[in-house]
PyMOL Python script that loads the backbone (N, CA, C, O; Angstrom):
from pymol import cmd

cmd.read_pdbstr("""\
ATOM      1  N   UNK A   1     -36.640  19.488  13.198  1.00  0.00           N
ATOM      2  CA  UNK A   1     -35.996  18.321  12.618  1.00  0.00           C
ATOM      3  C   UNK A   1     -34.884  18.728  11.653  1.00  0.00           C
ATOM      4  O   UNK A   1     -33.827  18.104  11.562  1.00  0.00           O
ATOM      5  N   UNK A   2     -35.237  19.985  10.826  1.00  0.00           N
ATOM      6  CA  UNK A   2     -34.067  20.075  10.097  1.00  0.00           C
ATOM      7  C   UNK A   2     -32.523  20.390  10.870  1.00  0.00           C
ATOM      8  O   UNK A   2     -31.364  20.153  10.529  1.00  0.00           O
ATOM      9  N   UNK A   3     -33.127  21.029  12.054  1.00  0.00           N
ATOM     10  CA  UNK A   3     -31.671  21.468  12.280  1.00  0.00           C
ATOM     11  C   UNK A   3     -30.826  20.505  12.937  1.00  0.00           C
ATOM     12  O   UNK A   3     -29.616  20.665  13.096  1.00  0.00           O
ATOM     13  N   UNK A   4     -31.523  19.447  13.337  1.00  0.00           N
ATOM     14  CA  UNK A   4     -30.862  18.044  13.775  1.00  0.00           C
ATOM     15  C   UNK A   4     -30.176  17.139  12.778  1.00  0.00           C
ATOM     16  O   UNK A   4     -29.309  16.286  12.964  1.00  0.00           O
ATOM     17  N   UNK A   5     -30.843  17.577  11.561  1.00  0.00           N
ATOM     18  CA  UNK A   5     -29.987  16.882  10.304  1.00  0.00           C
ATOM     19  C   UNK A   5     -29.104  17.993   9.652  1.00  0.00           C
ATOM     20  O   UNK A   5     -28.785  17.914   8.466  1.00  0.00           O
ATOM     21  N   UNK A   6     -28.647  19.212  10.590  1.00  0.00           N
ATOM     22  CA  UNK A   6     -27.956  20.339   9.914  1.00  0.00           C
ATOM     23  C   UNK A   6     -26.849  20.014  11.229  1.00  0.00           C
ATOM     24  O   UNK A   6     -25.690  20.279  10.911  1.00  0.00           O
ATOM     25  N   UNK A   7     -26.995  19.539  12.503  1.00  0.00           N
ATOM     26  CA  UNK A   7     -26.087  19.438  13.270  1.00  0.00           C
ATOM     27  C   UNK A   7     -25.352  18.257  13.115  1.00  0.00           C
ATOM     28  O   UNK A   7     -24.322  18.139  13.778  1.00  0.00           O
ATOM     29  N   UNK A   8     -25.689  17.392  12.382  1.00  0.00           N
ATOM     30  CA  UNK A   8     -24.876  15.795  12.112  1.00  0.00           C
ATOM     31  C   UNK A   8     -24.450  15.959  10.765  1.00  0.00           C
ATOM     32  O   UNK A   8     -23.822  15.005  10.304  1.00  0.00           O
ATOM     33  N   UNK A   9     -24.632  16.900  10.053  1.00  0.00           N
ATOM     34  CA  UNK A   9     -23.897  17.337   8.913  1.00  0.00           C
ATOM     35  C   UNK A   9     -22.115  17.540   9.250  1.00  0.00           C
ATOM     36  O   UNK A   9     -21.838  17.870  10.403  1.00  0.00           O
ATOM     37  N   UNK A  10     -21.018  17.354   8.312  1.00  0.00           N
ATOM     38  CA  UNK A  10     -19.856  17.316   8.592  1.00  0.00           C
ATOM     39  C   UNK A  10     -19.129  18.000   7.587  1.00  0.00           C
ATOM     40  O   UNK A  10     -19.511  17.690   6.459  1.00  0.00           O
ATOM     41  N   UNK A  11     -18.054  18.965   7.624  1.00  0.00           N
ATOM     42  CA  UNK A  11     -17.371  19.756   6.744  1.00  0.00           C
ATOM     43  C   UNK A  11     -15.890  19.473   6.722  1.00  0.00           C
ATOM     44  O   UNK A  11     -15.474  19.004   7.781  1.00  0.00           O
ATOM     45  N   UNK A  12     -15.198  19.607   5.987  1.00  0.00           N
ATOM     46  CA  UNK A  12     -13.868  19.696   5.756  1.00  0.00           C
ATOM     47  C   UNK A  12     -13.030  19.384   4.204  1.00  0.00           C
ATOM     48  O   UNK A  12     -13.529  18.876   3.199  1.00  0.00           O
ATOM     49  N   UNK A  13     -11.831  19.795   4.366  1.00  0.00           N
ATOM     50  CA  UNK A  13     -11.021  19.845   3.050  1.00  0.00           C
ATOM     51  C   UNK A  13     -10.399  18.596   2.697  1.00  0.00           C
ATOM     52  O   UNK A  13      -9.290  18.356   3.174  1.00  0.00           O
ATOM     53  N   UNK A  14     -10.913  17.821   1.982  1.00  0.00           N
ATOM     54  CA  UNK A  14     -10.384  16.809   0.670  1.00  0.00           C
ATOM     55  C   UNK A  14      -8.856  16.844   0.597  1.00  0.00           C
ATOM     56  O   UNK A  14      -8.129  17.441  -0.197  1.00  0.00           O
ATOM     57  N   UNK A  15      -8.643  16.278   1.334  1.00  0.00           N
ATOM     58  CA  UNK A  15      -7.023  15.508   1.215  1.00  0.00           C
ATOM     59  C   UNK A  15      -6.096  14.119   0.311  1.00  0.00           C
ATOM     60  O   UNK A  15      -4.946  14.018  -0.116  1.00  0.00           O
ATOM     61  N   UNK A  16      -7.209  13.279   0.324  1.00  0.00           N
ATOM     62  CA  UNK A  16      -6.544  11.978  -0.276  1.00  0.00           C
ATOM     63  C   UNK A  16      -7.906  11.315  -0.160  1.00  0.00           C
ATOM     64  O   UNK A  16      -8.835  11.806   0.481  1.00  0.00           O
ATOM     65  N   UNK A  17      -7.972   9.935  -0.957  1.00  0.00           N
ATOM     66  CA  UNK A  17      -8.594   9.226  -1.163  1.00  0.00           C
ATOM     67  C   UNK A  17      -7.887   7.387  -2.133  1.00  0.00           C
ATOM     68  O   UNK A  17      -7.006   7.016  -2.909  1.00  0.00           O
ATOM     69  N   UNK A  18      -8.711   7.003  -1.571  1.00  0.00           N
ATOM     70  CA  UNK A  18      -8.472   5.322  -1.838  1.00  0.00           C
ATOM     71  C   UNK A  18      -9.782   4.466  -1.608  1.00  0.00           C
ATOM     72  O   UNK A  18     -10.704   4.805  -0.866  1.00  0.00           O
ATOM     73  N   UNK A  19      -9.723   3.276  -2.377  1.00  0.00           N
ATOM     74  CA  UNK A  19     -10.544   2.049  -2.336  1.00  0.00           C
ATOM     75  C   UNK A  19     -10.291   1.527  -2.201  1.00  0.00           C
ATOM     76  O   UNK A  19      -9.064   1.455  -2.127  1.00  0.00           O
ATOM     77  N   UNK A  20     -11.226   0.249  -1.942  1.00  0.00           N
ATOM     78  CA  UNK A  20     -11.138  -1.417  -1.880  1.00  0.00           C
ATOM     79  C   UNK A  20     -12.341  -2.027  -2.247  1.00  0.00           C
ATOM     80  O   UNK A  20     -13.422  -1.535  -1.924  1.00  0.00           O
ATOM     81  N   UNK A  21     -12.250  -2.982  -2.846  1.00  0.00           N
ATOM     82  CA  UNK A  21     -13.228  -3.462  -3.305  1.00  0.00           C
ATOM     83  C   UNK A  21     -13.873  -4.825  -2.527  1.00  0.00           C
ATOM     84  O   UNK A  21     -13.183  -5.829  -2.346  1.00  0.00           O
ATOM     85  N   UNK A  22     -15.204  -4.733  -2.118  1.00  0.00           N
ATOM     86  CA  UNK A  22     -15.560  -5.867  -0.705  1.00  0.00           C
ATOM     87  C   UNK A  22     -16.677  -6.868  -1.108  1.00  0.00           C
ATOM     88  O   UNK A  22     -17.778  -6.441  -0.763  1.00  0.00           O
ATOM     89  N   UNK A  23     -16.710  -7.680  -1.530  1.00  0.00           N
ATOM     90  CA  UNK A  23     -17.871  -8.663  -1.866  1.00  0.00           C
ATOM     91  C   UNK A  23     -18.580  -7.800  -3.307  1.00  0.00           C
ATOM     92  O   UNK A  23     -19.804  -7.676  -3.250  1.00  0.00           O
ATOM     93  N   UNK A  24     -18.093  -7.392  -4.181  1.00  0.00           N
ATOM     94  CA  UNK A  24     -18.422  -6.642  -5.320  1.00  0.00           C
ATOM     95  C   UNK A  24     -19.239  -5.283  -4.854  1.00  0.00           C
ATOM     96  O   UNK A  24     -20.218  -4.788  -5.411  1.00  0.00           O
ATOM     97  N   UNK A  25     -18.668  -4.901  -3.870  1.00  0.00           N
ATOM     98  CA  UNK A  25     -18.858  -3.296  -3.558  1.00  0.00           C
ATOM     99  C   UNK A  25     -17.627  -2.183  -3.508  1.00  0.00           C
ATOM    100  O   UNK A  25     -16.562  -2.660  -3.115  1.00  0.00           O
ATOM    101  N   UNK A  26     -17.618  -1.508  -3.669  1.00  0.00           N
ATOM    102  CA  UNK A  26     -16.676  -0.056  -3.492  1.00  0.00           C
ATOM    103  C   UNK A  26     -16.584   0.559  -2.373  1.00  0.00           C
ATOM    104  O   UNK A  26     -17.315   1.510  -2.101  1.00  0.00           O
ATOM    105  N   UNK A  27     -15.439  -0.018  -1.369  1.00  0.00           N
ATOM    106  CA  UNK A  27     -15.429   1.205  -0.549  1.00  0.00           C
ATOM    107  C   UNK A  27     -14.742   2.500  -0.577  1.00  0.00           C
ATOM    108  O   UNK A  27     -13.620   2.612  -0.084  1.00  0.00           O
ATOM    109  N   UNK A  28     -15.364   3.503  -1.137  1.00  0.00           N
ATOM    110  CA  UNK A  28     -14.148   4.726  -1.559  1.00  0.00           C
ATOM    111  C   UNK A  28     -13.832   5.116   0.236  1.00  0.00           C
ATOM    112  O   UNK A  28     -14.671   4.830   1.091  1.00  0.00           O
ATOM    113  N   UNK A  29     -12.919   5.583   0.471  1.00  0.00           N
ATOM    114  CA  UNK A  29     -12.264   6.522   1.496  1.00  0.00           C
ATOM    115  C   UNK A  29     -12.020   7.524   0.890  1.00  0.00           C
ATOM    116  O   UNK A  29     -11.366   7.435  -0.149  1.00  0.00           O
ATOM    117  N   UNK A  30     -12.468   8.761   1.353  1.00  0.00           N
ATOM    118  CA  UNK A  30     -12.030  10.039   1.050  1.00  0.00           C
ATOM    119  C   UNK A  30     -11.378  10.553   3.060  1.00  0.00           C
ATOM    120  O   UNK A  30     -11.944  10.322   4.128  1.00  0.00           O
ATOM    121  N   UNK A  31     -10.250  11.156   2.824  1.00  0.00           N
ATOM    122  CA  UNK A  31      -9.707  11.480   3.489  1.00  0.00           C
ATOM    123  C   UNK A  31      -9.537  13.139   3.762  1.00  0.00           C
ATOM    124  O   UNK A  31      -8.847  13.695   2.907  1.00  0.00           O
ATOM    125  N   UNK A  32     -10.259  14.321   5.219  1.00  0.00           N
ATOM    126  CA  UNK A  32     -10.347  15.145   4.958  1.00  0.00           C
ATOM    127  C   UNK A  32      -9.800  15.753   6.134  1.00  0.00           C
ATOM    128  O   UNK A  32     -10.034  15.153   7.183  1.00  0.00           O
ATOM    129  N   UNK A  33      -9.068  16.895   6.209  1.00  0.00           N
ATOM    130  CA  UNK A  33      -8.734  17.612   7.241  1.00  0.00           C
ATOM    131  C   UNK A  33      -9.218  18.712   7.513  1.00  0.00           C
ATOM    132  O   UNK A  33      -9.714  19.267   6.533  1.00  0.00           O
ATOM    133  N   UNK A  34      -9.315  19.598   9.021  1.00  0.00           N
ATOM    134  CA  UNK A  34     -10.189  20.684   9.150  1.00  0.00           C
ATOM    135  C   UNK A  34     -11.832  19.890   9.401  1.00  0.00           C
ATOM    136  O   UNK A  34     -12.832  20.600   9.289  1.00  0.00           O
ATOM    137  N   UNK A  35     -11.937  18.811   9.647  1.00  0.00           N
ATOM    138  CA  UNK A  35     -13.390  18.066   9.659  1.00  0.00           C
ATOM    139  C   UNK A  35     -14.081  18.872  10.802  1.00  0.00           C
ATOM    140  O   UNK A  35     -13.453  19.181  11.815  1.00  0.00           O
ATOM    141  N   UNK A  36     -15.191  19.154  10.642  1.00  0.00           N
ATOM    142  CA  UNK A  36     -15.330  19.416  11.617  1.00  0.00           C
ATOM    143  C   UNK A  36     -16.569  18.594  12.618  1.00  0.00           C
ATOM    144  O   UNK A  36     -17.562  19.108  13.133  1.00  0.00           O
ATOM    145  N   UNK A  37     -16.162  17.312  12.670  1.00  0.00           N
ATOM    146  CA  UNK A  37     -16.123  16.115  13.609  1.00  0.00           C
ATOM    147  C   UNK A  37     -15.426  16.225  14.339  1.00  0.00           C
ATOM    148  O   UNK A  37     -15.813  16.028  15.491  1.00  0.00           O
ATOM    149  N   UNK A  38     -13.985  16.603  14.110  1.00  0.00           N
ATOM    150  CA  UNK A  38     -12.500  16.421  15.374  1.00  0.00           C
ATOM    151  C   UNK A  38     -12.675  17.747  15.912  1.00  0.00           C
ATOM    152  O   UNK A  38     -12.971  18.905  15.619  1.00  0.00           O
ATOM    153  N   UNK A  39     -12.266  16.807  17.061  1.00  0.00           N
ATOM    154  CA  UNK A  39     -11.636  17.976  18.112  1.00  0.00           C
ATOM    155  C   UNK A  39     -10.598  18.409  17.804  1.00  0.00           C
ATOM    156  O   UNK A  39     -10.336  19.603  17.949  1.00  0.00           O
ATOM    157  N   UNK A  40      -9.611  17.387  17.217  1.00  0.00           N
ATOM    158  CA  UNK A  40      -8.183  18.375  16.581  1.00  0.00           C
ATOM    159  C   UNK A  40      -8.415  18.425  15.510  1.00  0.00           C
ATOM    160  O   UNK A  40      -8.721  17.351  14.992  1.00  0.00           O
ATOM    161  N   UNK A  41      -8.394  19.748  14.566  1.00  0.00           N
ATOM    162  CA  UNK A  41      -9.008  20.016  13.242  1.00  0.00           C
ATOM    163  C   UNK A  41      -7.914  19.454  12.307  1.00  0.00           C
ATOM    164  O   UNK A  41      -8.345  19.057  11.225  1.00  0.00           O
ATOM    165  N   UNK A  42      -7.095  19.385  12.432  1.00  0.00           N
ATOM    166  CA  UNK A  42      -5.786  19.105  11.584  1.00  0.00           C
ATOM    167  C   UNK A  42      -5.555  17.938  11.378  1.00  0.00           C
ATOM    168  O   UNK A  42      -4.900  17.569  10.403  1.00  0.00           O
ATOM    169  N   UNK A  43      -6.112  17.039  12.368  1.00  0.00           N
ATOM    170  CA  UNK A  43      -6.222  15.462  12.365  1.00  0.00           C
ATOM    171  C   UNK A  43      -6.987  14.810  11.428  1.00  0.00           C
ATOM    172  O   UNK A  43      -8.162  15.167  11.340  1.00  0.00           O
ATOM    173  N   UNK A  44      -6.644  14.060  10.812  1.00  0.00           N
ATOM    174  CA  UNK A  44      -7.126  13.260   9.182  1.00  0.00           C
ATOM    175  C   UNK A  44      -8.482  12.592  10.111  1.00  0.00           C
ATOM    176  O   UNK A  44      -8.448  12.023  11.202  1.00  0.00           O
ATOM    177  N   UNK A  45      -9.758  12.931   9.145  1.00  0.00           N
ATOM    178  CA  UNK A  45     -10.763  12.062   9.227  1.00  0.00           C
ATOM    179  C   UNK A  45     -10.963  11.180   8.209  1.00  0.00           C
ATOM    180  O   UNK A  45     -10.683  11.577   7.078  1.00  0.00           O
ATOM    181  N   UNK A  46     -11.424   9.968   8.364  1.00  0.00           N
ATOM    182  CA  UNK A  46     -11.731   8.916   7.093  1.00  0.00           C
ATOM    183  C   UNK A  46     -13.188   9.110   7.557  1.00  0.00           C
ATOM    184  O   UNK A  46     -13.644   9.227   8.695  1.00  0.00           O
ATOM    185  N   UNK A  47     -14.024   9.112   5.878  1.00  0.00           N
ATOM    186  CA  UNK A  47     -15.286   8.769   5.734  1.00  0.00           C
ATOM    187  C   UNK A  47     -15.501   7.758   4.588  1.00  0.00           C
ATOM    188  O   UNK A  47     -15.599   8.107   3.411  1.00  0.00           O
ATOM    189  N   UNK A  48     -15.566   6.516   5.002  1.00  0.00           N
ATOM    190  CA  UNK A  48     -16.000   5.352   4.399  1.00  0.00           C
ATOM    191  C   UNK A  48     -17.148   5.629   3.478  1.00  0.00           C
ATOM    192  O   UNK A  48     -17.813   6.585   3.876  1.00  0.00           O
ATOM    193  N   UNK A  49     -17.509   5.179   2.560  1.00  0.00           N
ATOM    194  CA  UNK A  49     -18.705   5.626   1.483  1.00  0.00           C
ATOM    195  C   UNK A  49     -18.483   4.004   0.555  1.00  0.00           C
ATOM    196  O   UNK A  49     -17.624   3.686  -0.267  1.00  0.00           O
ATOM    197  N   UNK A  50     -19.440   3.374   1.015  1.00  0.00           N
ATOM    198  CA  UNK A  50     -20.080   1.760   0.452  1.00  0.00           C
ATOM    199  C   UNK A  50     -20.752   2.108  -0.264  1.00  0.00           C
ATOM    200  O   UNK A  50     -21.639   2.896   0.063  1.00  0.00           O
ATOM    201  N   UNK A  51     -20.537   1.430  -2.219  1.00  0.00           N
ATOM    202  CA  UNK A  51     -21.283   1.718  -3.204  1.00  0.00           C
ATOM    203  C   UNK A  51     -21.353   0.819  -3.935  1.00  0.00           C
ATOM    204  O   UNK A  51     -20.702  -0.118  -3.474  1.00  0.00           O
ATOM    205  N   UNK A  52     -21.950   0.505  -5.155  1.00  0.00           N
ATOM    206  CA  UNK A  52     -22.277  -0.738  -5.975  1.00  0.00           C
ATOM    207  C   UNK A  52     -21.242   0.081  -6.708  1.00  0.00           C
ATOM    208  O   UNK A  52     -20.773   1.153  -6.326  1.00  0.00           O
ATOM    209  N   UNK A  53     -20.802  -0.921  -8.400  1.00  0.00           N
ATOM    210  CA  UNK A  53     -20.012  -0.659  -9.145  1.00  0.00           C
ATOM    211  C   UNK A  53     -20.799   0.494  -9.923  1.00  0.00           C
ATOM    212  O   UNK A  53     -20.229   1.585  -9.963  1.00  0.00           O
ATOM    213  N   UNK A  54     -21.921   0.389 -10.485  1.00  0.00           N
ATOM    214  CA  UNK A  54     -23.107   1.107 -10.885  1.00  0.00           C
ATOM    215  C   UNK A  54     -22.962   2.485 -10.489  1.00  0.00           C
ATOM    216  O   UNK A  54     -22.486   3.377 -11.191  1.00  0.00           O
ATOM    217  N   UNK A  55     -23.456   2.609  -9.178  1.00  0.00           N
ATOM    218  CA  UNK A  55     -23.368   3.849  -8.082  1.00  0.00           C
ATOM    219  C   UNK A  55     -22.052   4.953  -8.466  1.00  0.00           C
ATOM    220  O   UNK A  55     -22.032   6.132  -8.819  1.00  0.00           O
ATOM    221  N   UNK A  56     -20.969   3.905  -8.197  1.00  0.00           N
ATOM    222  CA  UNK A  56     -19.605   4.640  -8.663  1.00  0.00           C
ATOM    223  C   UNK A  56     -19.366   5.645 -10.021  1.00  0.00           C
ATOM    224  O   UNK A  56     -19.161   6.849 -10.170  1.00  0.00           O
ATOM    225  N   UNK A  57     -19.539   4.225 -11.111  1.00  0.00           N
ATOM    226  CA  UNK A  57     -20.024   5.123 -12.410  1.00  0.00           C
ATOM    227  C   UNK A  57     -20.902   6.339 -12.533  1.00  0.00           C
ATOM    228  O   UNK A  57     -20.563   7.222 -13.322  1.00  0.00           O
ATOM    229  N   UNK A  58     -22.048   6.466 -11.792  1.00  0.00           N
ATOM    230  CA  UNK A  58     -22.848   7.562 -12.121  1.00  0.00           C
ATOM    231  C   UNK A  58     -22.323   8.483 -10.950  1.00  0.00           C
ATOM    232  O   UNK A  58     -23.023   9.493 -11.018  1.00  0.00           O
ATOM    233  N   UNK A  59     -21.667   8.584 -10.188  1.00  0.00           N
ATOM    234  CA  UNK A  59     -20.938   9.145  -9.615  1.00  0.00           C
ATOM    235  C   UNK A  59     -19.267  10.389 -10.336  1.00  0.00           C
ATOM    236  O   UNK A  59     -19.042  11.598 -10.403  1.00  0.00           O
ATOM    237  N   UNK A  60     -18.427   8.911 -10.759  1.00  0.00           N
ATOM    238  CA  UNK A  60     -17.467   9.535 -11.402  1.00  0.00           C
ATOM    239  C   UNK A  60     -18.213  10.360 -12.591  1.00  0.00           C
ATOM    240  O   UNK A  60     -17.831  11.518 -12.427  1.00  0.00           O
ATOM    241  N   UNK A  61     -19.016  10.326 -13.612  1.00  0.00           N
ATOM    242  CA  UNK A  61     -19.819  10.871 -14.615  1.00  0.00           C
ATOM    243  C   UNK A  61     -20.363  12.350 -13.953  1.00  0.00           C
ATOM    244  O   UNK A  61     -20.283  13.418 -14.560  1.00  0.00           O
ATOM    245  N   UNK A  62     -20.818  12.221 -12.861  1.00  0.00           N
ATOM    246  CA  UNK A  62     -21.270  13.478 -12.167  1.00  0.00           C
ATOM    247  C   UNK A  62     -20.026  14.242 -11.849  1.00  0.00           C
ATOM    248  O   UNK A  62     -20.126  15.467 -11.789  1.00  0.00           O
ATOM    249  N   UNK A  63     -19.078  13.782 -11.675  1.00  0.00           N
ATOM    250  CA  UNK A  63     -18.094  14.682 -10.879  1.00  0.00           C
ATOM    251  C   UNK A  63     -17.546  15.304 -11.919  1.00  0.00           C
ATOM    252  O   UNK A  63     -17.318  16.514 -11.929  1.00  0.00           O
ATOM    253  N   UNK A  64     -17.240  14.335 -13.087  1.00  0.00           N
ATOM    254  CA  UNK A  64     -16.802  14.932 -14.769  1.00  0.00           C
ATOM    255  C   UNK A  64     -17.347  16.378 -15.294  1.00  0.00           C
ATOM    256  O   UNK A  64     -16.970  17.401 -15.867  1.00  0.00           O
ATOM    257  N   UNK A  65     -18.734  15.634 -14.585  1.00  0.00           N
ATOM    258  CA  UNK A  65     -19.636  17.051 -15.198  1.00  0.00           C
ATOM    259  C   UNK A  65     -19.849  18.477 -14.850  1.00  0.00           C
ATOM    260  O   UNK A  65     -20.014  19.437 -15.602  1.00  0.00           O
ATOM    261  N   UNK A  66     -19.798  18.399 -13.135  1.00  0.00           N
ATOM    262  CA  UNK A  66     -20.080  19.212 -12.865  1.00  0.00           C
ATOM    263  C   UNK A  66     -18.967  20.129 -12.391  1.00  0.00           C
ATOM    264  O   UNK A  66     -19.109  21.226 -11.852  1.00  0.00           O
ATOM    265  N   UNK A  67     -17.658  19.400 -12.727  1.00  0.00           N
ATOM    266  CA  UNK A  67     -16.141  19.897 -12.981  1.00  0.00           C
ATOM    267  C   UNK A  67     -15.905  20.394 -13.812  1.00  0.00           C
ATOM    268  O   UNK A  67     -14.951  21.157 -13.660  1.00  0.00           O
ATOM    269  N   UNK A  68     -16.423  20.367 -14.987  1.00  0.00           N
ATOM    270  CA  UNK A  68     -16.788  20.545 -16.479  1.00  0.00           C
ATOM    271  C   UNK A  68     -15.650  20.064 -16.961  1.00  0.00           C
ATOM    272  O   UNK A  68     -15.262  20.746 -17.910  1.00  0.00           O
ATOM    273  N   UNK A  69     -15.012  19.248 -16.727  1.00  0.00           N
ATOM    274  CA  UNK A  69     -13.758  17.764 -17.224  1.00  0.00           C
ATOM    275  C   UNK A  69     -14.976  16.924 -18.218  1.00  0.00           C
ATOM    276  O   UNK A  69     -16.153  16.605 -18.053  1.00  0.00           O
ATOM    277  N   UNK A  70     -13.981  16.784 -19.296  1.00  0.00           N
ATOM    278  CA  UNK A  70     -14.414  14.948 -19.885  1.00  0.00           C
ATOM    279  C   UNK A  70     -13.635  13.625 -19.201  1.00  0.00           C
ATOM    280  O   UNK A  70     -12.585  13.583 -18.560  1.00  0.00           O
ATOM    281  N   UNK A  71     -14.428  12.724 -19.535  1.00  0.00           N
ATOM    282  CA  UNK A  71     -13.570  11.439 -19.012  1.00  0.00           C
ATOM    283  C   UNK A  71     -12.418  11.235 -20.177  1.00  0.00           C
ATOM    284  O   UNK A  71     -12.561  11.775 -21.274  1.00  0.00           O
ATOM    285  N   UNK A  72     -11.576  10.640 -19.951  1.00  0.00           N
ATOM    286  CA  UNK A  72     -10.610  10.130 -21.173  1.00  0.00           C
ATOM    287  C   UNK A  72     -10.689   9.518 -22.019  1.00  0.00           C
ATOM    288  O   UNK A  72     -11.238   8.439 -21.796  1.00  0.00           O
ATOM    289  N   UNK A  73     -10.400   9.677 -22.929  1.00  0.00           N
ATOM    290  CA  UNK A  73     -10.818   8.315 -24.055  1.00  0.00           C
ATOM    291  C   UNK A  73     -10.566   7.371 -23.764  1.00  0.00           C
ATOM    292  O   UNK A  73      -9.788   7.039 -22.870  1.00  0.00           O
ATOM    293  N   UNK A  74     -11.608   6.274 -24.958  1.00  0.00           N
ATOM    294  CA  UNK A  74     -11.396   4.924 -24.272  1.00  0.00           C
ATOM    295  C   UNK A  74     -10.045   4.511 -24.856  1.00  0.00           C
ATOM    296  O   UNK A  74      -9.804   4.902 -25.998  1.00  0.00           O
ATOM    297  N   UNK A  75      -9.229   3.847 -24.285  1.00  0.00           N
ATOM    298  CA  UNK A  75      -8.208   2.922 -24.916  1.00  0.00           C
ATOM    299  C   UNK A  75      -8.278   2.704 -25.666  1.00  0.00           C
ATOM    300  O   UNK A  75      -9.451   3.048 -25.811  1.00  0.00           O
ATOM    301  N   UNK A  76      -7.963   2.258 -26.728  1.00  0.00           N
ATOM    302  CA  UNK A  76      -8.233   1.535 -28.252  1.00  0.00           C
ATOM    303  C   UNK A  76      -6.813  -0.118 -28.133  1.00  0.00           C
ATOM    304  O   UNK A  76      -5.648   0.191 -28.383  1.00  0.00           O
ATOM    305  N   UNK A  77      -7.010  -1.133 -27.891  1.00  0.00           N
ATOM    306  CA  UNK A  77      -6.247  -1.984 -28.234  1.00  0.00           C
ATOM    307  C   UNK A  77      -5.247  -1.910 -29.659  1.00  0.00           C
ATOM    308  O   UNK A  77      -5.369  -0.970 -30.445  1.00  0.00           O
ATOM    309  N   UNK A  78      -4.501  -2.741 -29.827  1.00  0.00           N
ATOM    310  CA  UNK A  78      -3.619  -2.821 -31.065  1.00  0.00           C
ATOM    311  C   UNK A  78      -4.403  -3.530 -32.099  1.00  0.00           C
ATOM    312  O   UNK A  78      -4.082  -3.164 -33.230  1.00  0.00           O
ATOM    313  N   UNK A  79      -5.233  -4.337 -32.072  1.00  0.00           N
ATOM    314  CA  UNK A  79      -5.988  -5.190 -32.983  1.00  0.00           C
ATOM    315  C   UNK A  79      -7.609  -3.906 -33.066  1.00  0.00           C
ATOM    316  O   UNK A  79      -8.254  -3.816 -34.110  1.00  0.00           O
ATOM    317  N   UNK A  80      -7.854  -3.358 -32.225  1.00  0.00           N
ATOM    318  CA  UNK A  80      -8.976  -2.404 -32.432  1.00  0.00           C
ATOM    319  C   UNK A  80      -8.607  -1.492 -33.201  1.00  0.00           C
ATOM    320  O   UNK A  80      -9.294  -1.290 -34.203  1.00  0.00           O
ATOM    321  N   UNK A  81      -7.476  -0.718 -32.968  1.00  0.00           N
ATOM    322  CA  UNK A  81      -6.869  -0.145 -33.658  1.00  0.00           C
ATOM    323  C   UNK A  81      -6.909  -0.120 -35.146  1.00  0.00           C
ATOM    324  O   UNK A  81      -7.578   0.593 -35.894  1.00  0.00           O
ATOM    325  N   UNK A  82      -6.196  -0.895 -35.364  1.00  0.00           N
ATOM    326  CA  UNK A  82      -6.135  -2.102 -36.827  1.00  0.00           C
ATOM    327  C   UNK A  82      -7.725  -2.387 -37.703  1.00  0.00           C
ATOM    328  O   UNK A  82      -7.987  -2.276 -38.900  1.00  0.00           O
ATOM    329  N   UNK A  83      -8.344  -2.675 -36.865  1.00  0.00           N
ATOM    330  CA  UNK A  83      -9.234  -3.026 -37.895  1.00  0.00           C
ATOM    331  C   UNK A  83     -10.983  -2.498 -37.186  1.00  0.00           C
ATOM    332  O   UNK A  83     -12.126  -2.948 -37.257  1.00  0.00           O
ATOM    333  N   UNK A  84     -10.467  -1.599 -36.686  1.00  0.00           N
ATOM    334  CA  UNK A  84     -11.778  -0.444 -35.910  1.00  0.00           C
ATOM    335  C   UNK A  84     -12.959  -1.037 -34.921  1.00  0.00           C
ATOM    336  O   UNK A  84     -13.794  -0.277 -34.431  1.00  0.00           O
TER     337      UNK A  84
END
""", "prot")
cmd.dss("prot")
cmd.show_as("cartoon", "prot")
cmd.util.cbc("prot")
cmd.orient("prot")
């Protein structure tokens, strides 16, 4: 069994990425070439990835982390600013 879930496994290099947002879900697209799904390796694969807003957050937080990046500070408004 494992190696049936080692043969539907998929590899390739991180090219681009985009969202949309669908009935209050996230669809990220990450876009990868070299997949090795295609028969032509060079040919852009899209892998759709449906997530709650939630999901996303503990997501971007993971990627921060294990990038060893911080997230950015928060914004501060002109009136926050002003009076903290």
């Amino acid at each position: 069994m494992a190696e049936d879930a080692k043969a539907q496994e998929s590899y390739g290099v991180l090219v681009g990425w985009a969202h949309r947002t669908i009935n209050n879900r996230l669809d990220l697209t990450l876009q990868c070439i070299d997949s090795t799904r295609r028969a032509e390796r060079h040919e852009p694969d899209d892998h759709h990835i449906v997530m709650t807003p939630q999901q996303a957050a503990v997501l971007a937080n993971y990627l921060y982390k294990i990038s060893g990046q911080t997230p950015p500070p928060e914004r501060k408004g002109f009136w926050r600013r002003l009076f903290g």
